[in-house]
C-alpha positions in Angstrom: -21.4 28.8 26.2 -21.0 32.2 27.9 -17.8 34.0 26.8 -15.8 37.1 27.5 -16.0 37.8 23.7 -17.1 41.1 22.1 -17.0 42.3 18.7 -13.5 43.9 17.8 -11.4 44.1 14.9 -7.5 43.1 15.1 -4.6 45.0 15.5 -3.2 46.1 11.8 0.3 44.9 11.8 2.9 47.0 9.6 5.5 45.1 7.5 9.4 45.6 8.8 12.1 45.7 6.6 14.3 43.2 6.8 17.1 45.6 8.0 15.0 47.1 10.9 14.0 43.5 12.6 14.9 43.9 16.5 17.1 40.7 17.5 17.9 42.7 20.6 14.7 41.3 22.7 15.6 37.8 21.8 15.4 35.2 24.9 18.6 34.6 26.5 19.7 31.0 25.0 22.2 27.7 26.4 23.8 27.0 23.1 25.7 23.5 24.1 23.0 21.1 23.2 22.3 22.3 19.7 23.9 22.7 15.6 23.1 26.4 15.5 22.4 26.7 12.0 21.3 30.8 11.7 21.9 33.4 14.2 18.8 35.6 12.6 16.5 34.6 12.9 17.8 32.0 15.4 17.6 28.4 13.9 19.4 25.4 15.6 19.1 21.8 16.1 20.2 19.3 18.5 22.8 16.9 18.0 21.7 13.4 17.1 22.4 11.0 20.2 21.3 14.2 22.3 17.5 13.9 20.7 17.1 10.6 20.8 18.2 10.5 24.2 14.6 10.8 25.4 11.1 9.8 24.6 9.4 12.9 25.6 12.2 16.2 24.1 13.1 18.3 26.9 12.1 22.1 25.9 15.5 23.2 26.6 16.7 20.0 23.7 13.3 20.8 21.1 15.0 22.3 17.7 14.6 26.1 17.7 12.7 27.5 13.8 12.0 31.1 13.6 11.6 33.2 10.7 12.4 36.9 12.4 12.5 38.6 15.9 11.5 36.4 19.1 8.6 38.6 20.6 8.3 39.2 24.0 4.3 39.0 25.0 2.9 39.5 28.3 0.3 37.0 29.2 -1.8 39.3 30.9 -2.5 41.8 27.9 -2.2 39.3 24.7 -5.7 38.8 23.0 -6.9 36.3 20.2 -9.1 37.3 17.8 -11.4 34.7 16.0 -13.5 35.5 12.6 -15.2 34.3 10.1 -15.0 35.6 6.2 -18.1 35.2 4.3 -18.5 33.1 1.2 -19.8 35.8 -1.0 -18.9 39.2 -2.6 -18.4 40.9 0.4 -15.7 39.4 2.0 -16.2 40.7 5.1 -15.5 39.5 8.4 -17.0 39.4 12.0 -13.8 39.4 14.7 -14.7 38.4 18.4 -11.9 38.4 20.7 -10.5 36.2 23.8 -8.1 36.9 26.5 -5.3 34.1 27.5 -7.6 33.9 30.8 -10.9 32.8 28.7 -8.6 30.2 26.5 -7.2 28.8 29.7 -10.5 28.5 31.9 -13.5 28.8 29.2 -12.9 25.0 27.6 -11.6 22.0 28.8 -7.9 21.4 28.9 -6.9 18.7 26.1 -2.9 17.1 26.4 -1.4 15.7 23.7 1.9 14.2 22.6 3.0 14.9 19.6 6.1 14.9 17.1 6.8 18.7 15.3 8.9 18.3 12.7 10.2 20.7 10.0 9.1 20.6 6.4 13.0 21.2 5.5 14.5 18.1 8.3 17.4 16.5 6.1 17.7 19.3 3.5 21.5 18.8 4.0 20.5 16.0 1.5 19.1 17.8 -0.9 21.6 20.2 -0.7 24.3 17.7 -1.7 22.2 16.9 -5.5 21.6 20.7 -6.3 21.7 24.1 -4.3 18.3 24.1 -2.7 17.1 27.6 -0.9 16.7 27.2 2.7 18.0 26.9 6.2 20.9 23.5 5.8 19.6 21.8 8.3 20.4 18.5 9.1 18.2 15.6 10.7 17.6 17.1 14.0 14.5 19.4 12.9 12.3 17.0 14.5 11.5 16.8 18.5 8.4 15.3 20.6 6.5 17.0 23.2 3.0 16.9 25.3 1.3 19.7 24.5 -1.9 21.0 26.2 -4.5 23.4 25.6 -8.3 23.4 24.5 -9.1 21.9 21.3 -9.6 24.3 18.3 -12.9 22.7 17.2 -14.6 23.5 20.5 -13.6 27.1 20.3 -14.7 27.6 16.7 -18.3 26.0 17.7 -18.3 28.1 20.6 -17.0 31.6 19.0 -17.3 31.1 15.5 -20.2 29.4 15.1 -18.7 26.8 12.9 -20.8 23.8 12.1 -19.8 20.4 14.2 -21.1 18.1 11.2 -17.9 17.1 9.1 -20.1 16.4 6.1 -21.2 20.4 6.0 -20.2 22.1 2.8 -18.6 24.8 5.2 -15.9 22.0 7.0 -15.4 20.5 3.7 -13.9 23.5 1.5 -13.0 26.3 3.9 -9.7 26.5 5.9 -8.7 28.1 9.2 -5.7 30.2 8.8 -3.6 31.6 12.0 -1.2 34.8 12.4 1.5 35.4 14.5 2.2 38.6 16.9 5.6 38.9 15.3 7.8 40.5 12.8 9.5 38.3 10.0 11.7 38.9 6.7 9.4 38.0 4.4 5.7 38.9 5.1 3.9 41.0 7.5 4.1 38.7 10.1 4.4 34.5 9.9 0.7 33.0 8.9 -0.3 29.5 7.5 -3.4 28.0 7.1 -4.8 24.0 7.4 -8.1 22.7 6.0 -11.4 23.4 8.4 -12.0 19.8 7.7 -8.6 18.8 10.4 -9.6 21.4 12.4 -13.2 20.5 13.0 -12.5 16.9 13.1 -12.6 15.6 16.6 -10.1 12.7 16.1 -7.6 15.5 14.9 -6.5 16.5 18.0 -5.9 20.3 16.8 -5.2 22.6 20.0 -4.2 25.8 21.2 -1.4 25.2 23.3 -0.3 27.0 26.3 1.6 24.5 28.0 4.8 22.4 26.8 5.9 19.4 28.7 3.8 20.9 32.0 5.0 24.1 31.7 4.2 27.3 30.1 5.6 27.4 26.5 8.7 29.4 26.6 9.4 31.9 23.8 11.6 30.2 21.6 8.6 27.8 21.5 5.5 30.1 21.1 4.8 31.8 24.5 1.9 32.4 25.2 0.1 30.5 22.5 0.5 28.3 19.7 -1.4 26.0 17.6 -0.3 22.6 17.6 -1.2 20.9 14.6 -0.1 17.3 15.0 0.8 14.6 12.0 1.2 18.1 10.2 4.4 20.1 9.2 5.7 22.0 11.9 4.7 25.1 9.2 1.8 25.2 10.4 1.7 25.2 13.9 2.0 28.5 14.3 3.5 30.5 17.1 2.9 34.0 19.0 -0.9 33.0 18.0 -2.8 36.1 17.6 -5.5 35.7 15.0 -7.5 33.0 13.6 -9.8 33.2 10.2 -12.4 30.6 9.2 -12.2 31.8 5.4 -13.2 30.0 2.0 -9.6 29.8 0.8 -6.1 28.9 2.2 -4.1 31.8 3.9 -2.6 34.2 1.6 0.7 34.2 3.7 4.0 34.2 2.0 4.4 30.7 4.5 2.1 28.8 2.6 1.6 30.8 -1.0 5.6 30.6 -1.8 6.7 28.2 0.7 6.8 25.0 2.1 5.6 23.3 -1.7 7.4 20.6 -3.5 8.0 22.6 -6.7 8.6 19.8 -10.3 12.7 19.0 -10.2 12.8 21.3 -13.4 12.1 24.5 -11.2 15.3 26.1 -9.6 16.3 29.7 -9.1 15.9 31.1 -12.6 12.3 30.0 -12.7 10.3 30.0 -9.2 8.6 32.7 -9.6 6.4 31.2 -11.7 5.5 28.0 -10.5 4.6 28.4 -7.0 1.0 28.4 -7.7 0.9 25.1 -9.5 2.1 23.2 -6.5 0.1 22.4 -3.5 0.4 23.8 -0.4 2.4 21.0 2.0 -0.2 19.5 4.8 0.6 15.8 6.6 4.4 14.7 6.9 5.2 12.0 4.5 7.6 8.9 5.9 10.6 9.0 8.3 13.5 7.2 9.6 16.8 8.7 10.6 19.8 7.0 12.0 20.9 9.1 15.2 23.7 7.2 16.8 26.0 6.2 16.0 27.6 8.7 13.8 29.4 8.6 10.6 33.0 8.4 11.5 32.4 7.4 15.2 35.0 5.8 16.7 32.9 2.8 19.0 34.6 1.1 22.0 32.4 -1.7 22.9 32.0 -5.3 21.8 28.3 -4.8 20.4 26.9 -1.5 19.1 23.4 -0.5 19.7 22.4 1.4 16.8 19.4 3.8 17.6 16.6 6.4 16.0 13.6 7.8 15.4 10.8 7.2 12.4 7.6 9.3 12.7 4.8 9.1 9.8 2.2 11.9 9.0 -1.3 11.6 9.6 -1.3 10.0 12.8 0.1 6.7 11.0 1.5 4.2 13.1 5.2 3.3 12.5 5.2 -0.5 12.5 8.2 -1.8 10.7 11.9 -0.6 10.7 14.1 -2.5 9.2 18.0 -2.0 9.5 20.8 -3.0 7.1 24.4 -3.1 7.5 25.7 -3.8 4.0 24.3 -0.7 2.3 20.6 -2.0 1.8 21.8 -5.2 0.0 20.5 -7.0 3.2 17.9 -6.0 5.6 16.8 -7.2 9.0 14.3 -5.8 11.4 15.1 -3.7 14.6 14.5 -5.3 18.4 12.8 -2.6 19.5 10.0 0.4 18.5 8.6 2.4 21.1 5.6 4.7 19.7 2.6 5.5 21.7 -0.9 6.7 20.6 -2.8 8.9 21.7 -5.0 7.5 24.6 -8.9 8.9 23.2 -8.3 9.6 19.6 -6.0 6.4 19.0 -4.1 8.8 16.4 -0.3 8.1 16.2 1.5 11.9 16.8 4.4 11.1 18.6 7.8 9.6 16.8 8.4 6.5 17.3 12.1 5.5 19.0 14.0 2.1 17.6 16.9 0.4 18.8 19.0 -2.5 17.3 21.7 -4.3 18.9 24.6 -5.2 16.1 27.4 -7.7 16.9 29.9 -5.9 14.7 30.7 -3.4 12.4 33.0 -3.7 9.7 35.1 -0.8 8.7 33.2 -1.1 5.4 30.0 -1.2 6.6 27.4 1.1 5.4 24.5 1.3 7.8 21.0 2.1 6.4 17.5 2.2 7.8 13.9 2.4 6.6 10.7 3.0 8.1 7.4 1.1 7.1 3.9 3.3 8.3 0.6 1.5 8.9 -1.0 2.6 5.2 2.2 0.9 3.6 4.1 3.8 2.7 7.8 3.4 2.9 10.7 6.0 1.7 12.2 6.1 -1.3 15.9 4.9 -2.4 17.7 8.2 -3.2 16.9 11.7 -2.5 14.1 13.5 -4.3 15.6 17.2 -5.0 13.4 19.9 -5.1 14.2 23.5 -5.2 12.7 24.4 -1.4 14.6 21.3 -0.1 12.0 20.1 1.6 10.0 16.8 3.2 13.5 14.9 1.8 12.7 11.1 3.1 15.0 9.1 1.3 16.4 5.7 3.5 19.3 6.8 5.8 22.8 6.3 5.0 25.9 6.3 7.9 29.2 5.1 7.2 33.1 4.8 8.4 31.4 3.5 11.7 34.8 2.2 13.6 34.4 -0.3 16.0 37.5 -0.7 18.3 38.7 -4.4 19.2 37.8 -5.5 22.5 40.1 -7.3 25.0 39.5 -10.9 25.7 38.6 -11.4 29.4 
């Protein structure tokens, strides 16, 4: 297809200091519905019932991640610029560029829903075993939204010239790595990377995203553009999107070099240095299932309790059992209700799915706990998993000292 593409190269971006990042810029922010966890970079989380409150997460409810300074773009002058490395010697690179107005006319306009959810949700948990480095967050680092943009694969055919044949040698060893317009801590700027192979493949639903729930994205939340990467960590759908590189290995970002891993249970603080490149980098969420109301020590005043949650699998794996216990897992029984739809042309599971159960009564002893079942069989595992990042913790979900208040007789 025609494009308003030319040959460029991308702007070089100068590392900050950490001392020198600019919070000053930073969107104004309504603070009641959320934990917040970090002031910089901001980090918060919404409280439990609050998230679970809807199917489809409000933009002002979605958790807040950011590793450094929000940046403010203007639509009007923000490019994109698209390359591929070359498989030899050479490593060099042809860069063609896009304006926001080429993204958002040039393709068609793909909507999907889907589940973000951060590679650290739950670390809280971790956190409790062994002193784990990271943001404490608790399980409210997950939200759902419909995202919409043009798909990534029709761009890289278009610009890149990328093959459309997922059994080319190209789609099957090279990645697609993205960078930010932004300043963080710890690298020049925040950059992951995903295997071509999900990019390319039409079922995976990758897109550059522009709009959030029918909206523009706000800035807290990417504006102008993101990648969504669904059924992947939220790592990888990166904000502020500014550059994109079809190369023959994975980014060289601090993100997903020395980040976002599950390092061996014998690596902690004194060792790390040397072990993050014996761990793979962290792709497709593993298992979920998370209690969200009621609350441990919530005081219930009504004659039945309707427990409620969420449980979201990686992939695009189908949630189909959840099973609930109210004895501390020495009993299980399943839940009346899972709501979880896929989406309508790729068939791929993305979004959470939202469970409800109805319990008669809850004994002051009681010890409710909950586990999700996805559609490959995969199912989460007893006690936490401790691992020095603190991250992708999926063990079953424990809440206890649930009160529930006598009723009157009528």
């Amino acid at each position: 297809m025609e494009s308003a593409h030319h040959t460029v190269q991308p702007p070089v971006q100068q590392r900050i200091d950490e001392h020198d990042l600019d919070y000053t810029h930073d969107p104004a922010r309504v603070l009641h519905n959320f934990i917040v966890r970090a002031q910089r970079p901001f980090n918060a989380e919404p409280t439990l019932p609050l998230l679970v409150s809807d199917y489809i997460t409000p933009s002002d409810v979605f958790f807040k991640r950011n590793h450094g300074p929000i940046p403010d773009i203007q639509l009007e002058h923000h490019q994109v610029f698209i390359g591929v490395q070359k498989d030899d010697a050479s490593g060099l690179v042809e860069w063609k560029s896009l304006s926001m107005h080429d993204i958002m006319t040039k393709w068609p306009k793909a909507t999907i829903t889907a589940s973000l959810q951060c590679a650290g949700n739950r670390r809280d948990g971790l956190a409790k075993v062994k002193e784990v480095k990271g943001v404490i967050w608790g399980a409210g680092t997950i939200s759902n939204a419909v995202w919409s943009g043009p798909r990534l694969c029709d761009i890289l055919k278009d610009i890149a010239n990328v093959p459309e044949d997922l059994l080319h040698d190209m789609i099957r060893t090279f990645h697609v790595s993205f960078e930010a317009n932004d300043h963080v801590k710890e690298d020049i700027c925040y950059g992951s990377s995903i295997p071509l192979r999900k990019a390319m493949d039409p079922l995976g639903d990758v897109i550059l995203a522009y709009e959030m729930n029918g909206q523009p994205l706000t800035r807290d939340h990417g504006f102008p553009l993101r990648v969504i990467v669904p059924g992947y960590i939220g790592a990888r759908s990166v904000k502020f999107l500014q550059n994109i590189l079809v190369q023959p290995q994975e980014s060289s970002s601090f993100f997903q070099r020395r980040d976002y891993k599950i390092l061996p249970p014998w690596i902690d603080s004194s060792n790390v240095e040397s072990a993050w490149d014996t761990a793979s980098s962290l792709g497709e969420m593993n298992v979920q299932c998370v209690i969200c109301t009621p609350a441990e020590h919530e005081v219930v005043k009504s004659k039945a309790v309707t427990v409620k949650g969420y449980a979201i699998s990686g992939g695009g794996r189908a949630i189909y059992r959840v099973e609930l216990s109210l004895d501390g897992g020495r009993t299980w029984e399943a839940v009346d209700k899972i709501e979880q739809t896929p989406d309508p042309k790729s068939g791929m599971y993305w979004a959470w799915a939202i469970w409800e159960k109805k319990v008669a009564k809850i004994n002051a002893s009681s010890e409710l706990v909950v586990r999700a079942y996805d559609s490959s069989g995969n199912i989460q595992p007893e006690i936490p998993i401790w691992n020095y990042r603190g991250v992708m913790n999926n063990s079953i979900h424990r809440v206890a000292n649930v009160i529930q208040m006598p009723q009157p007789s009528m």
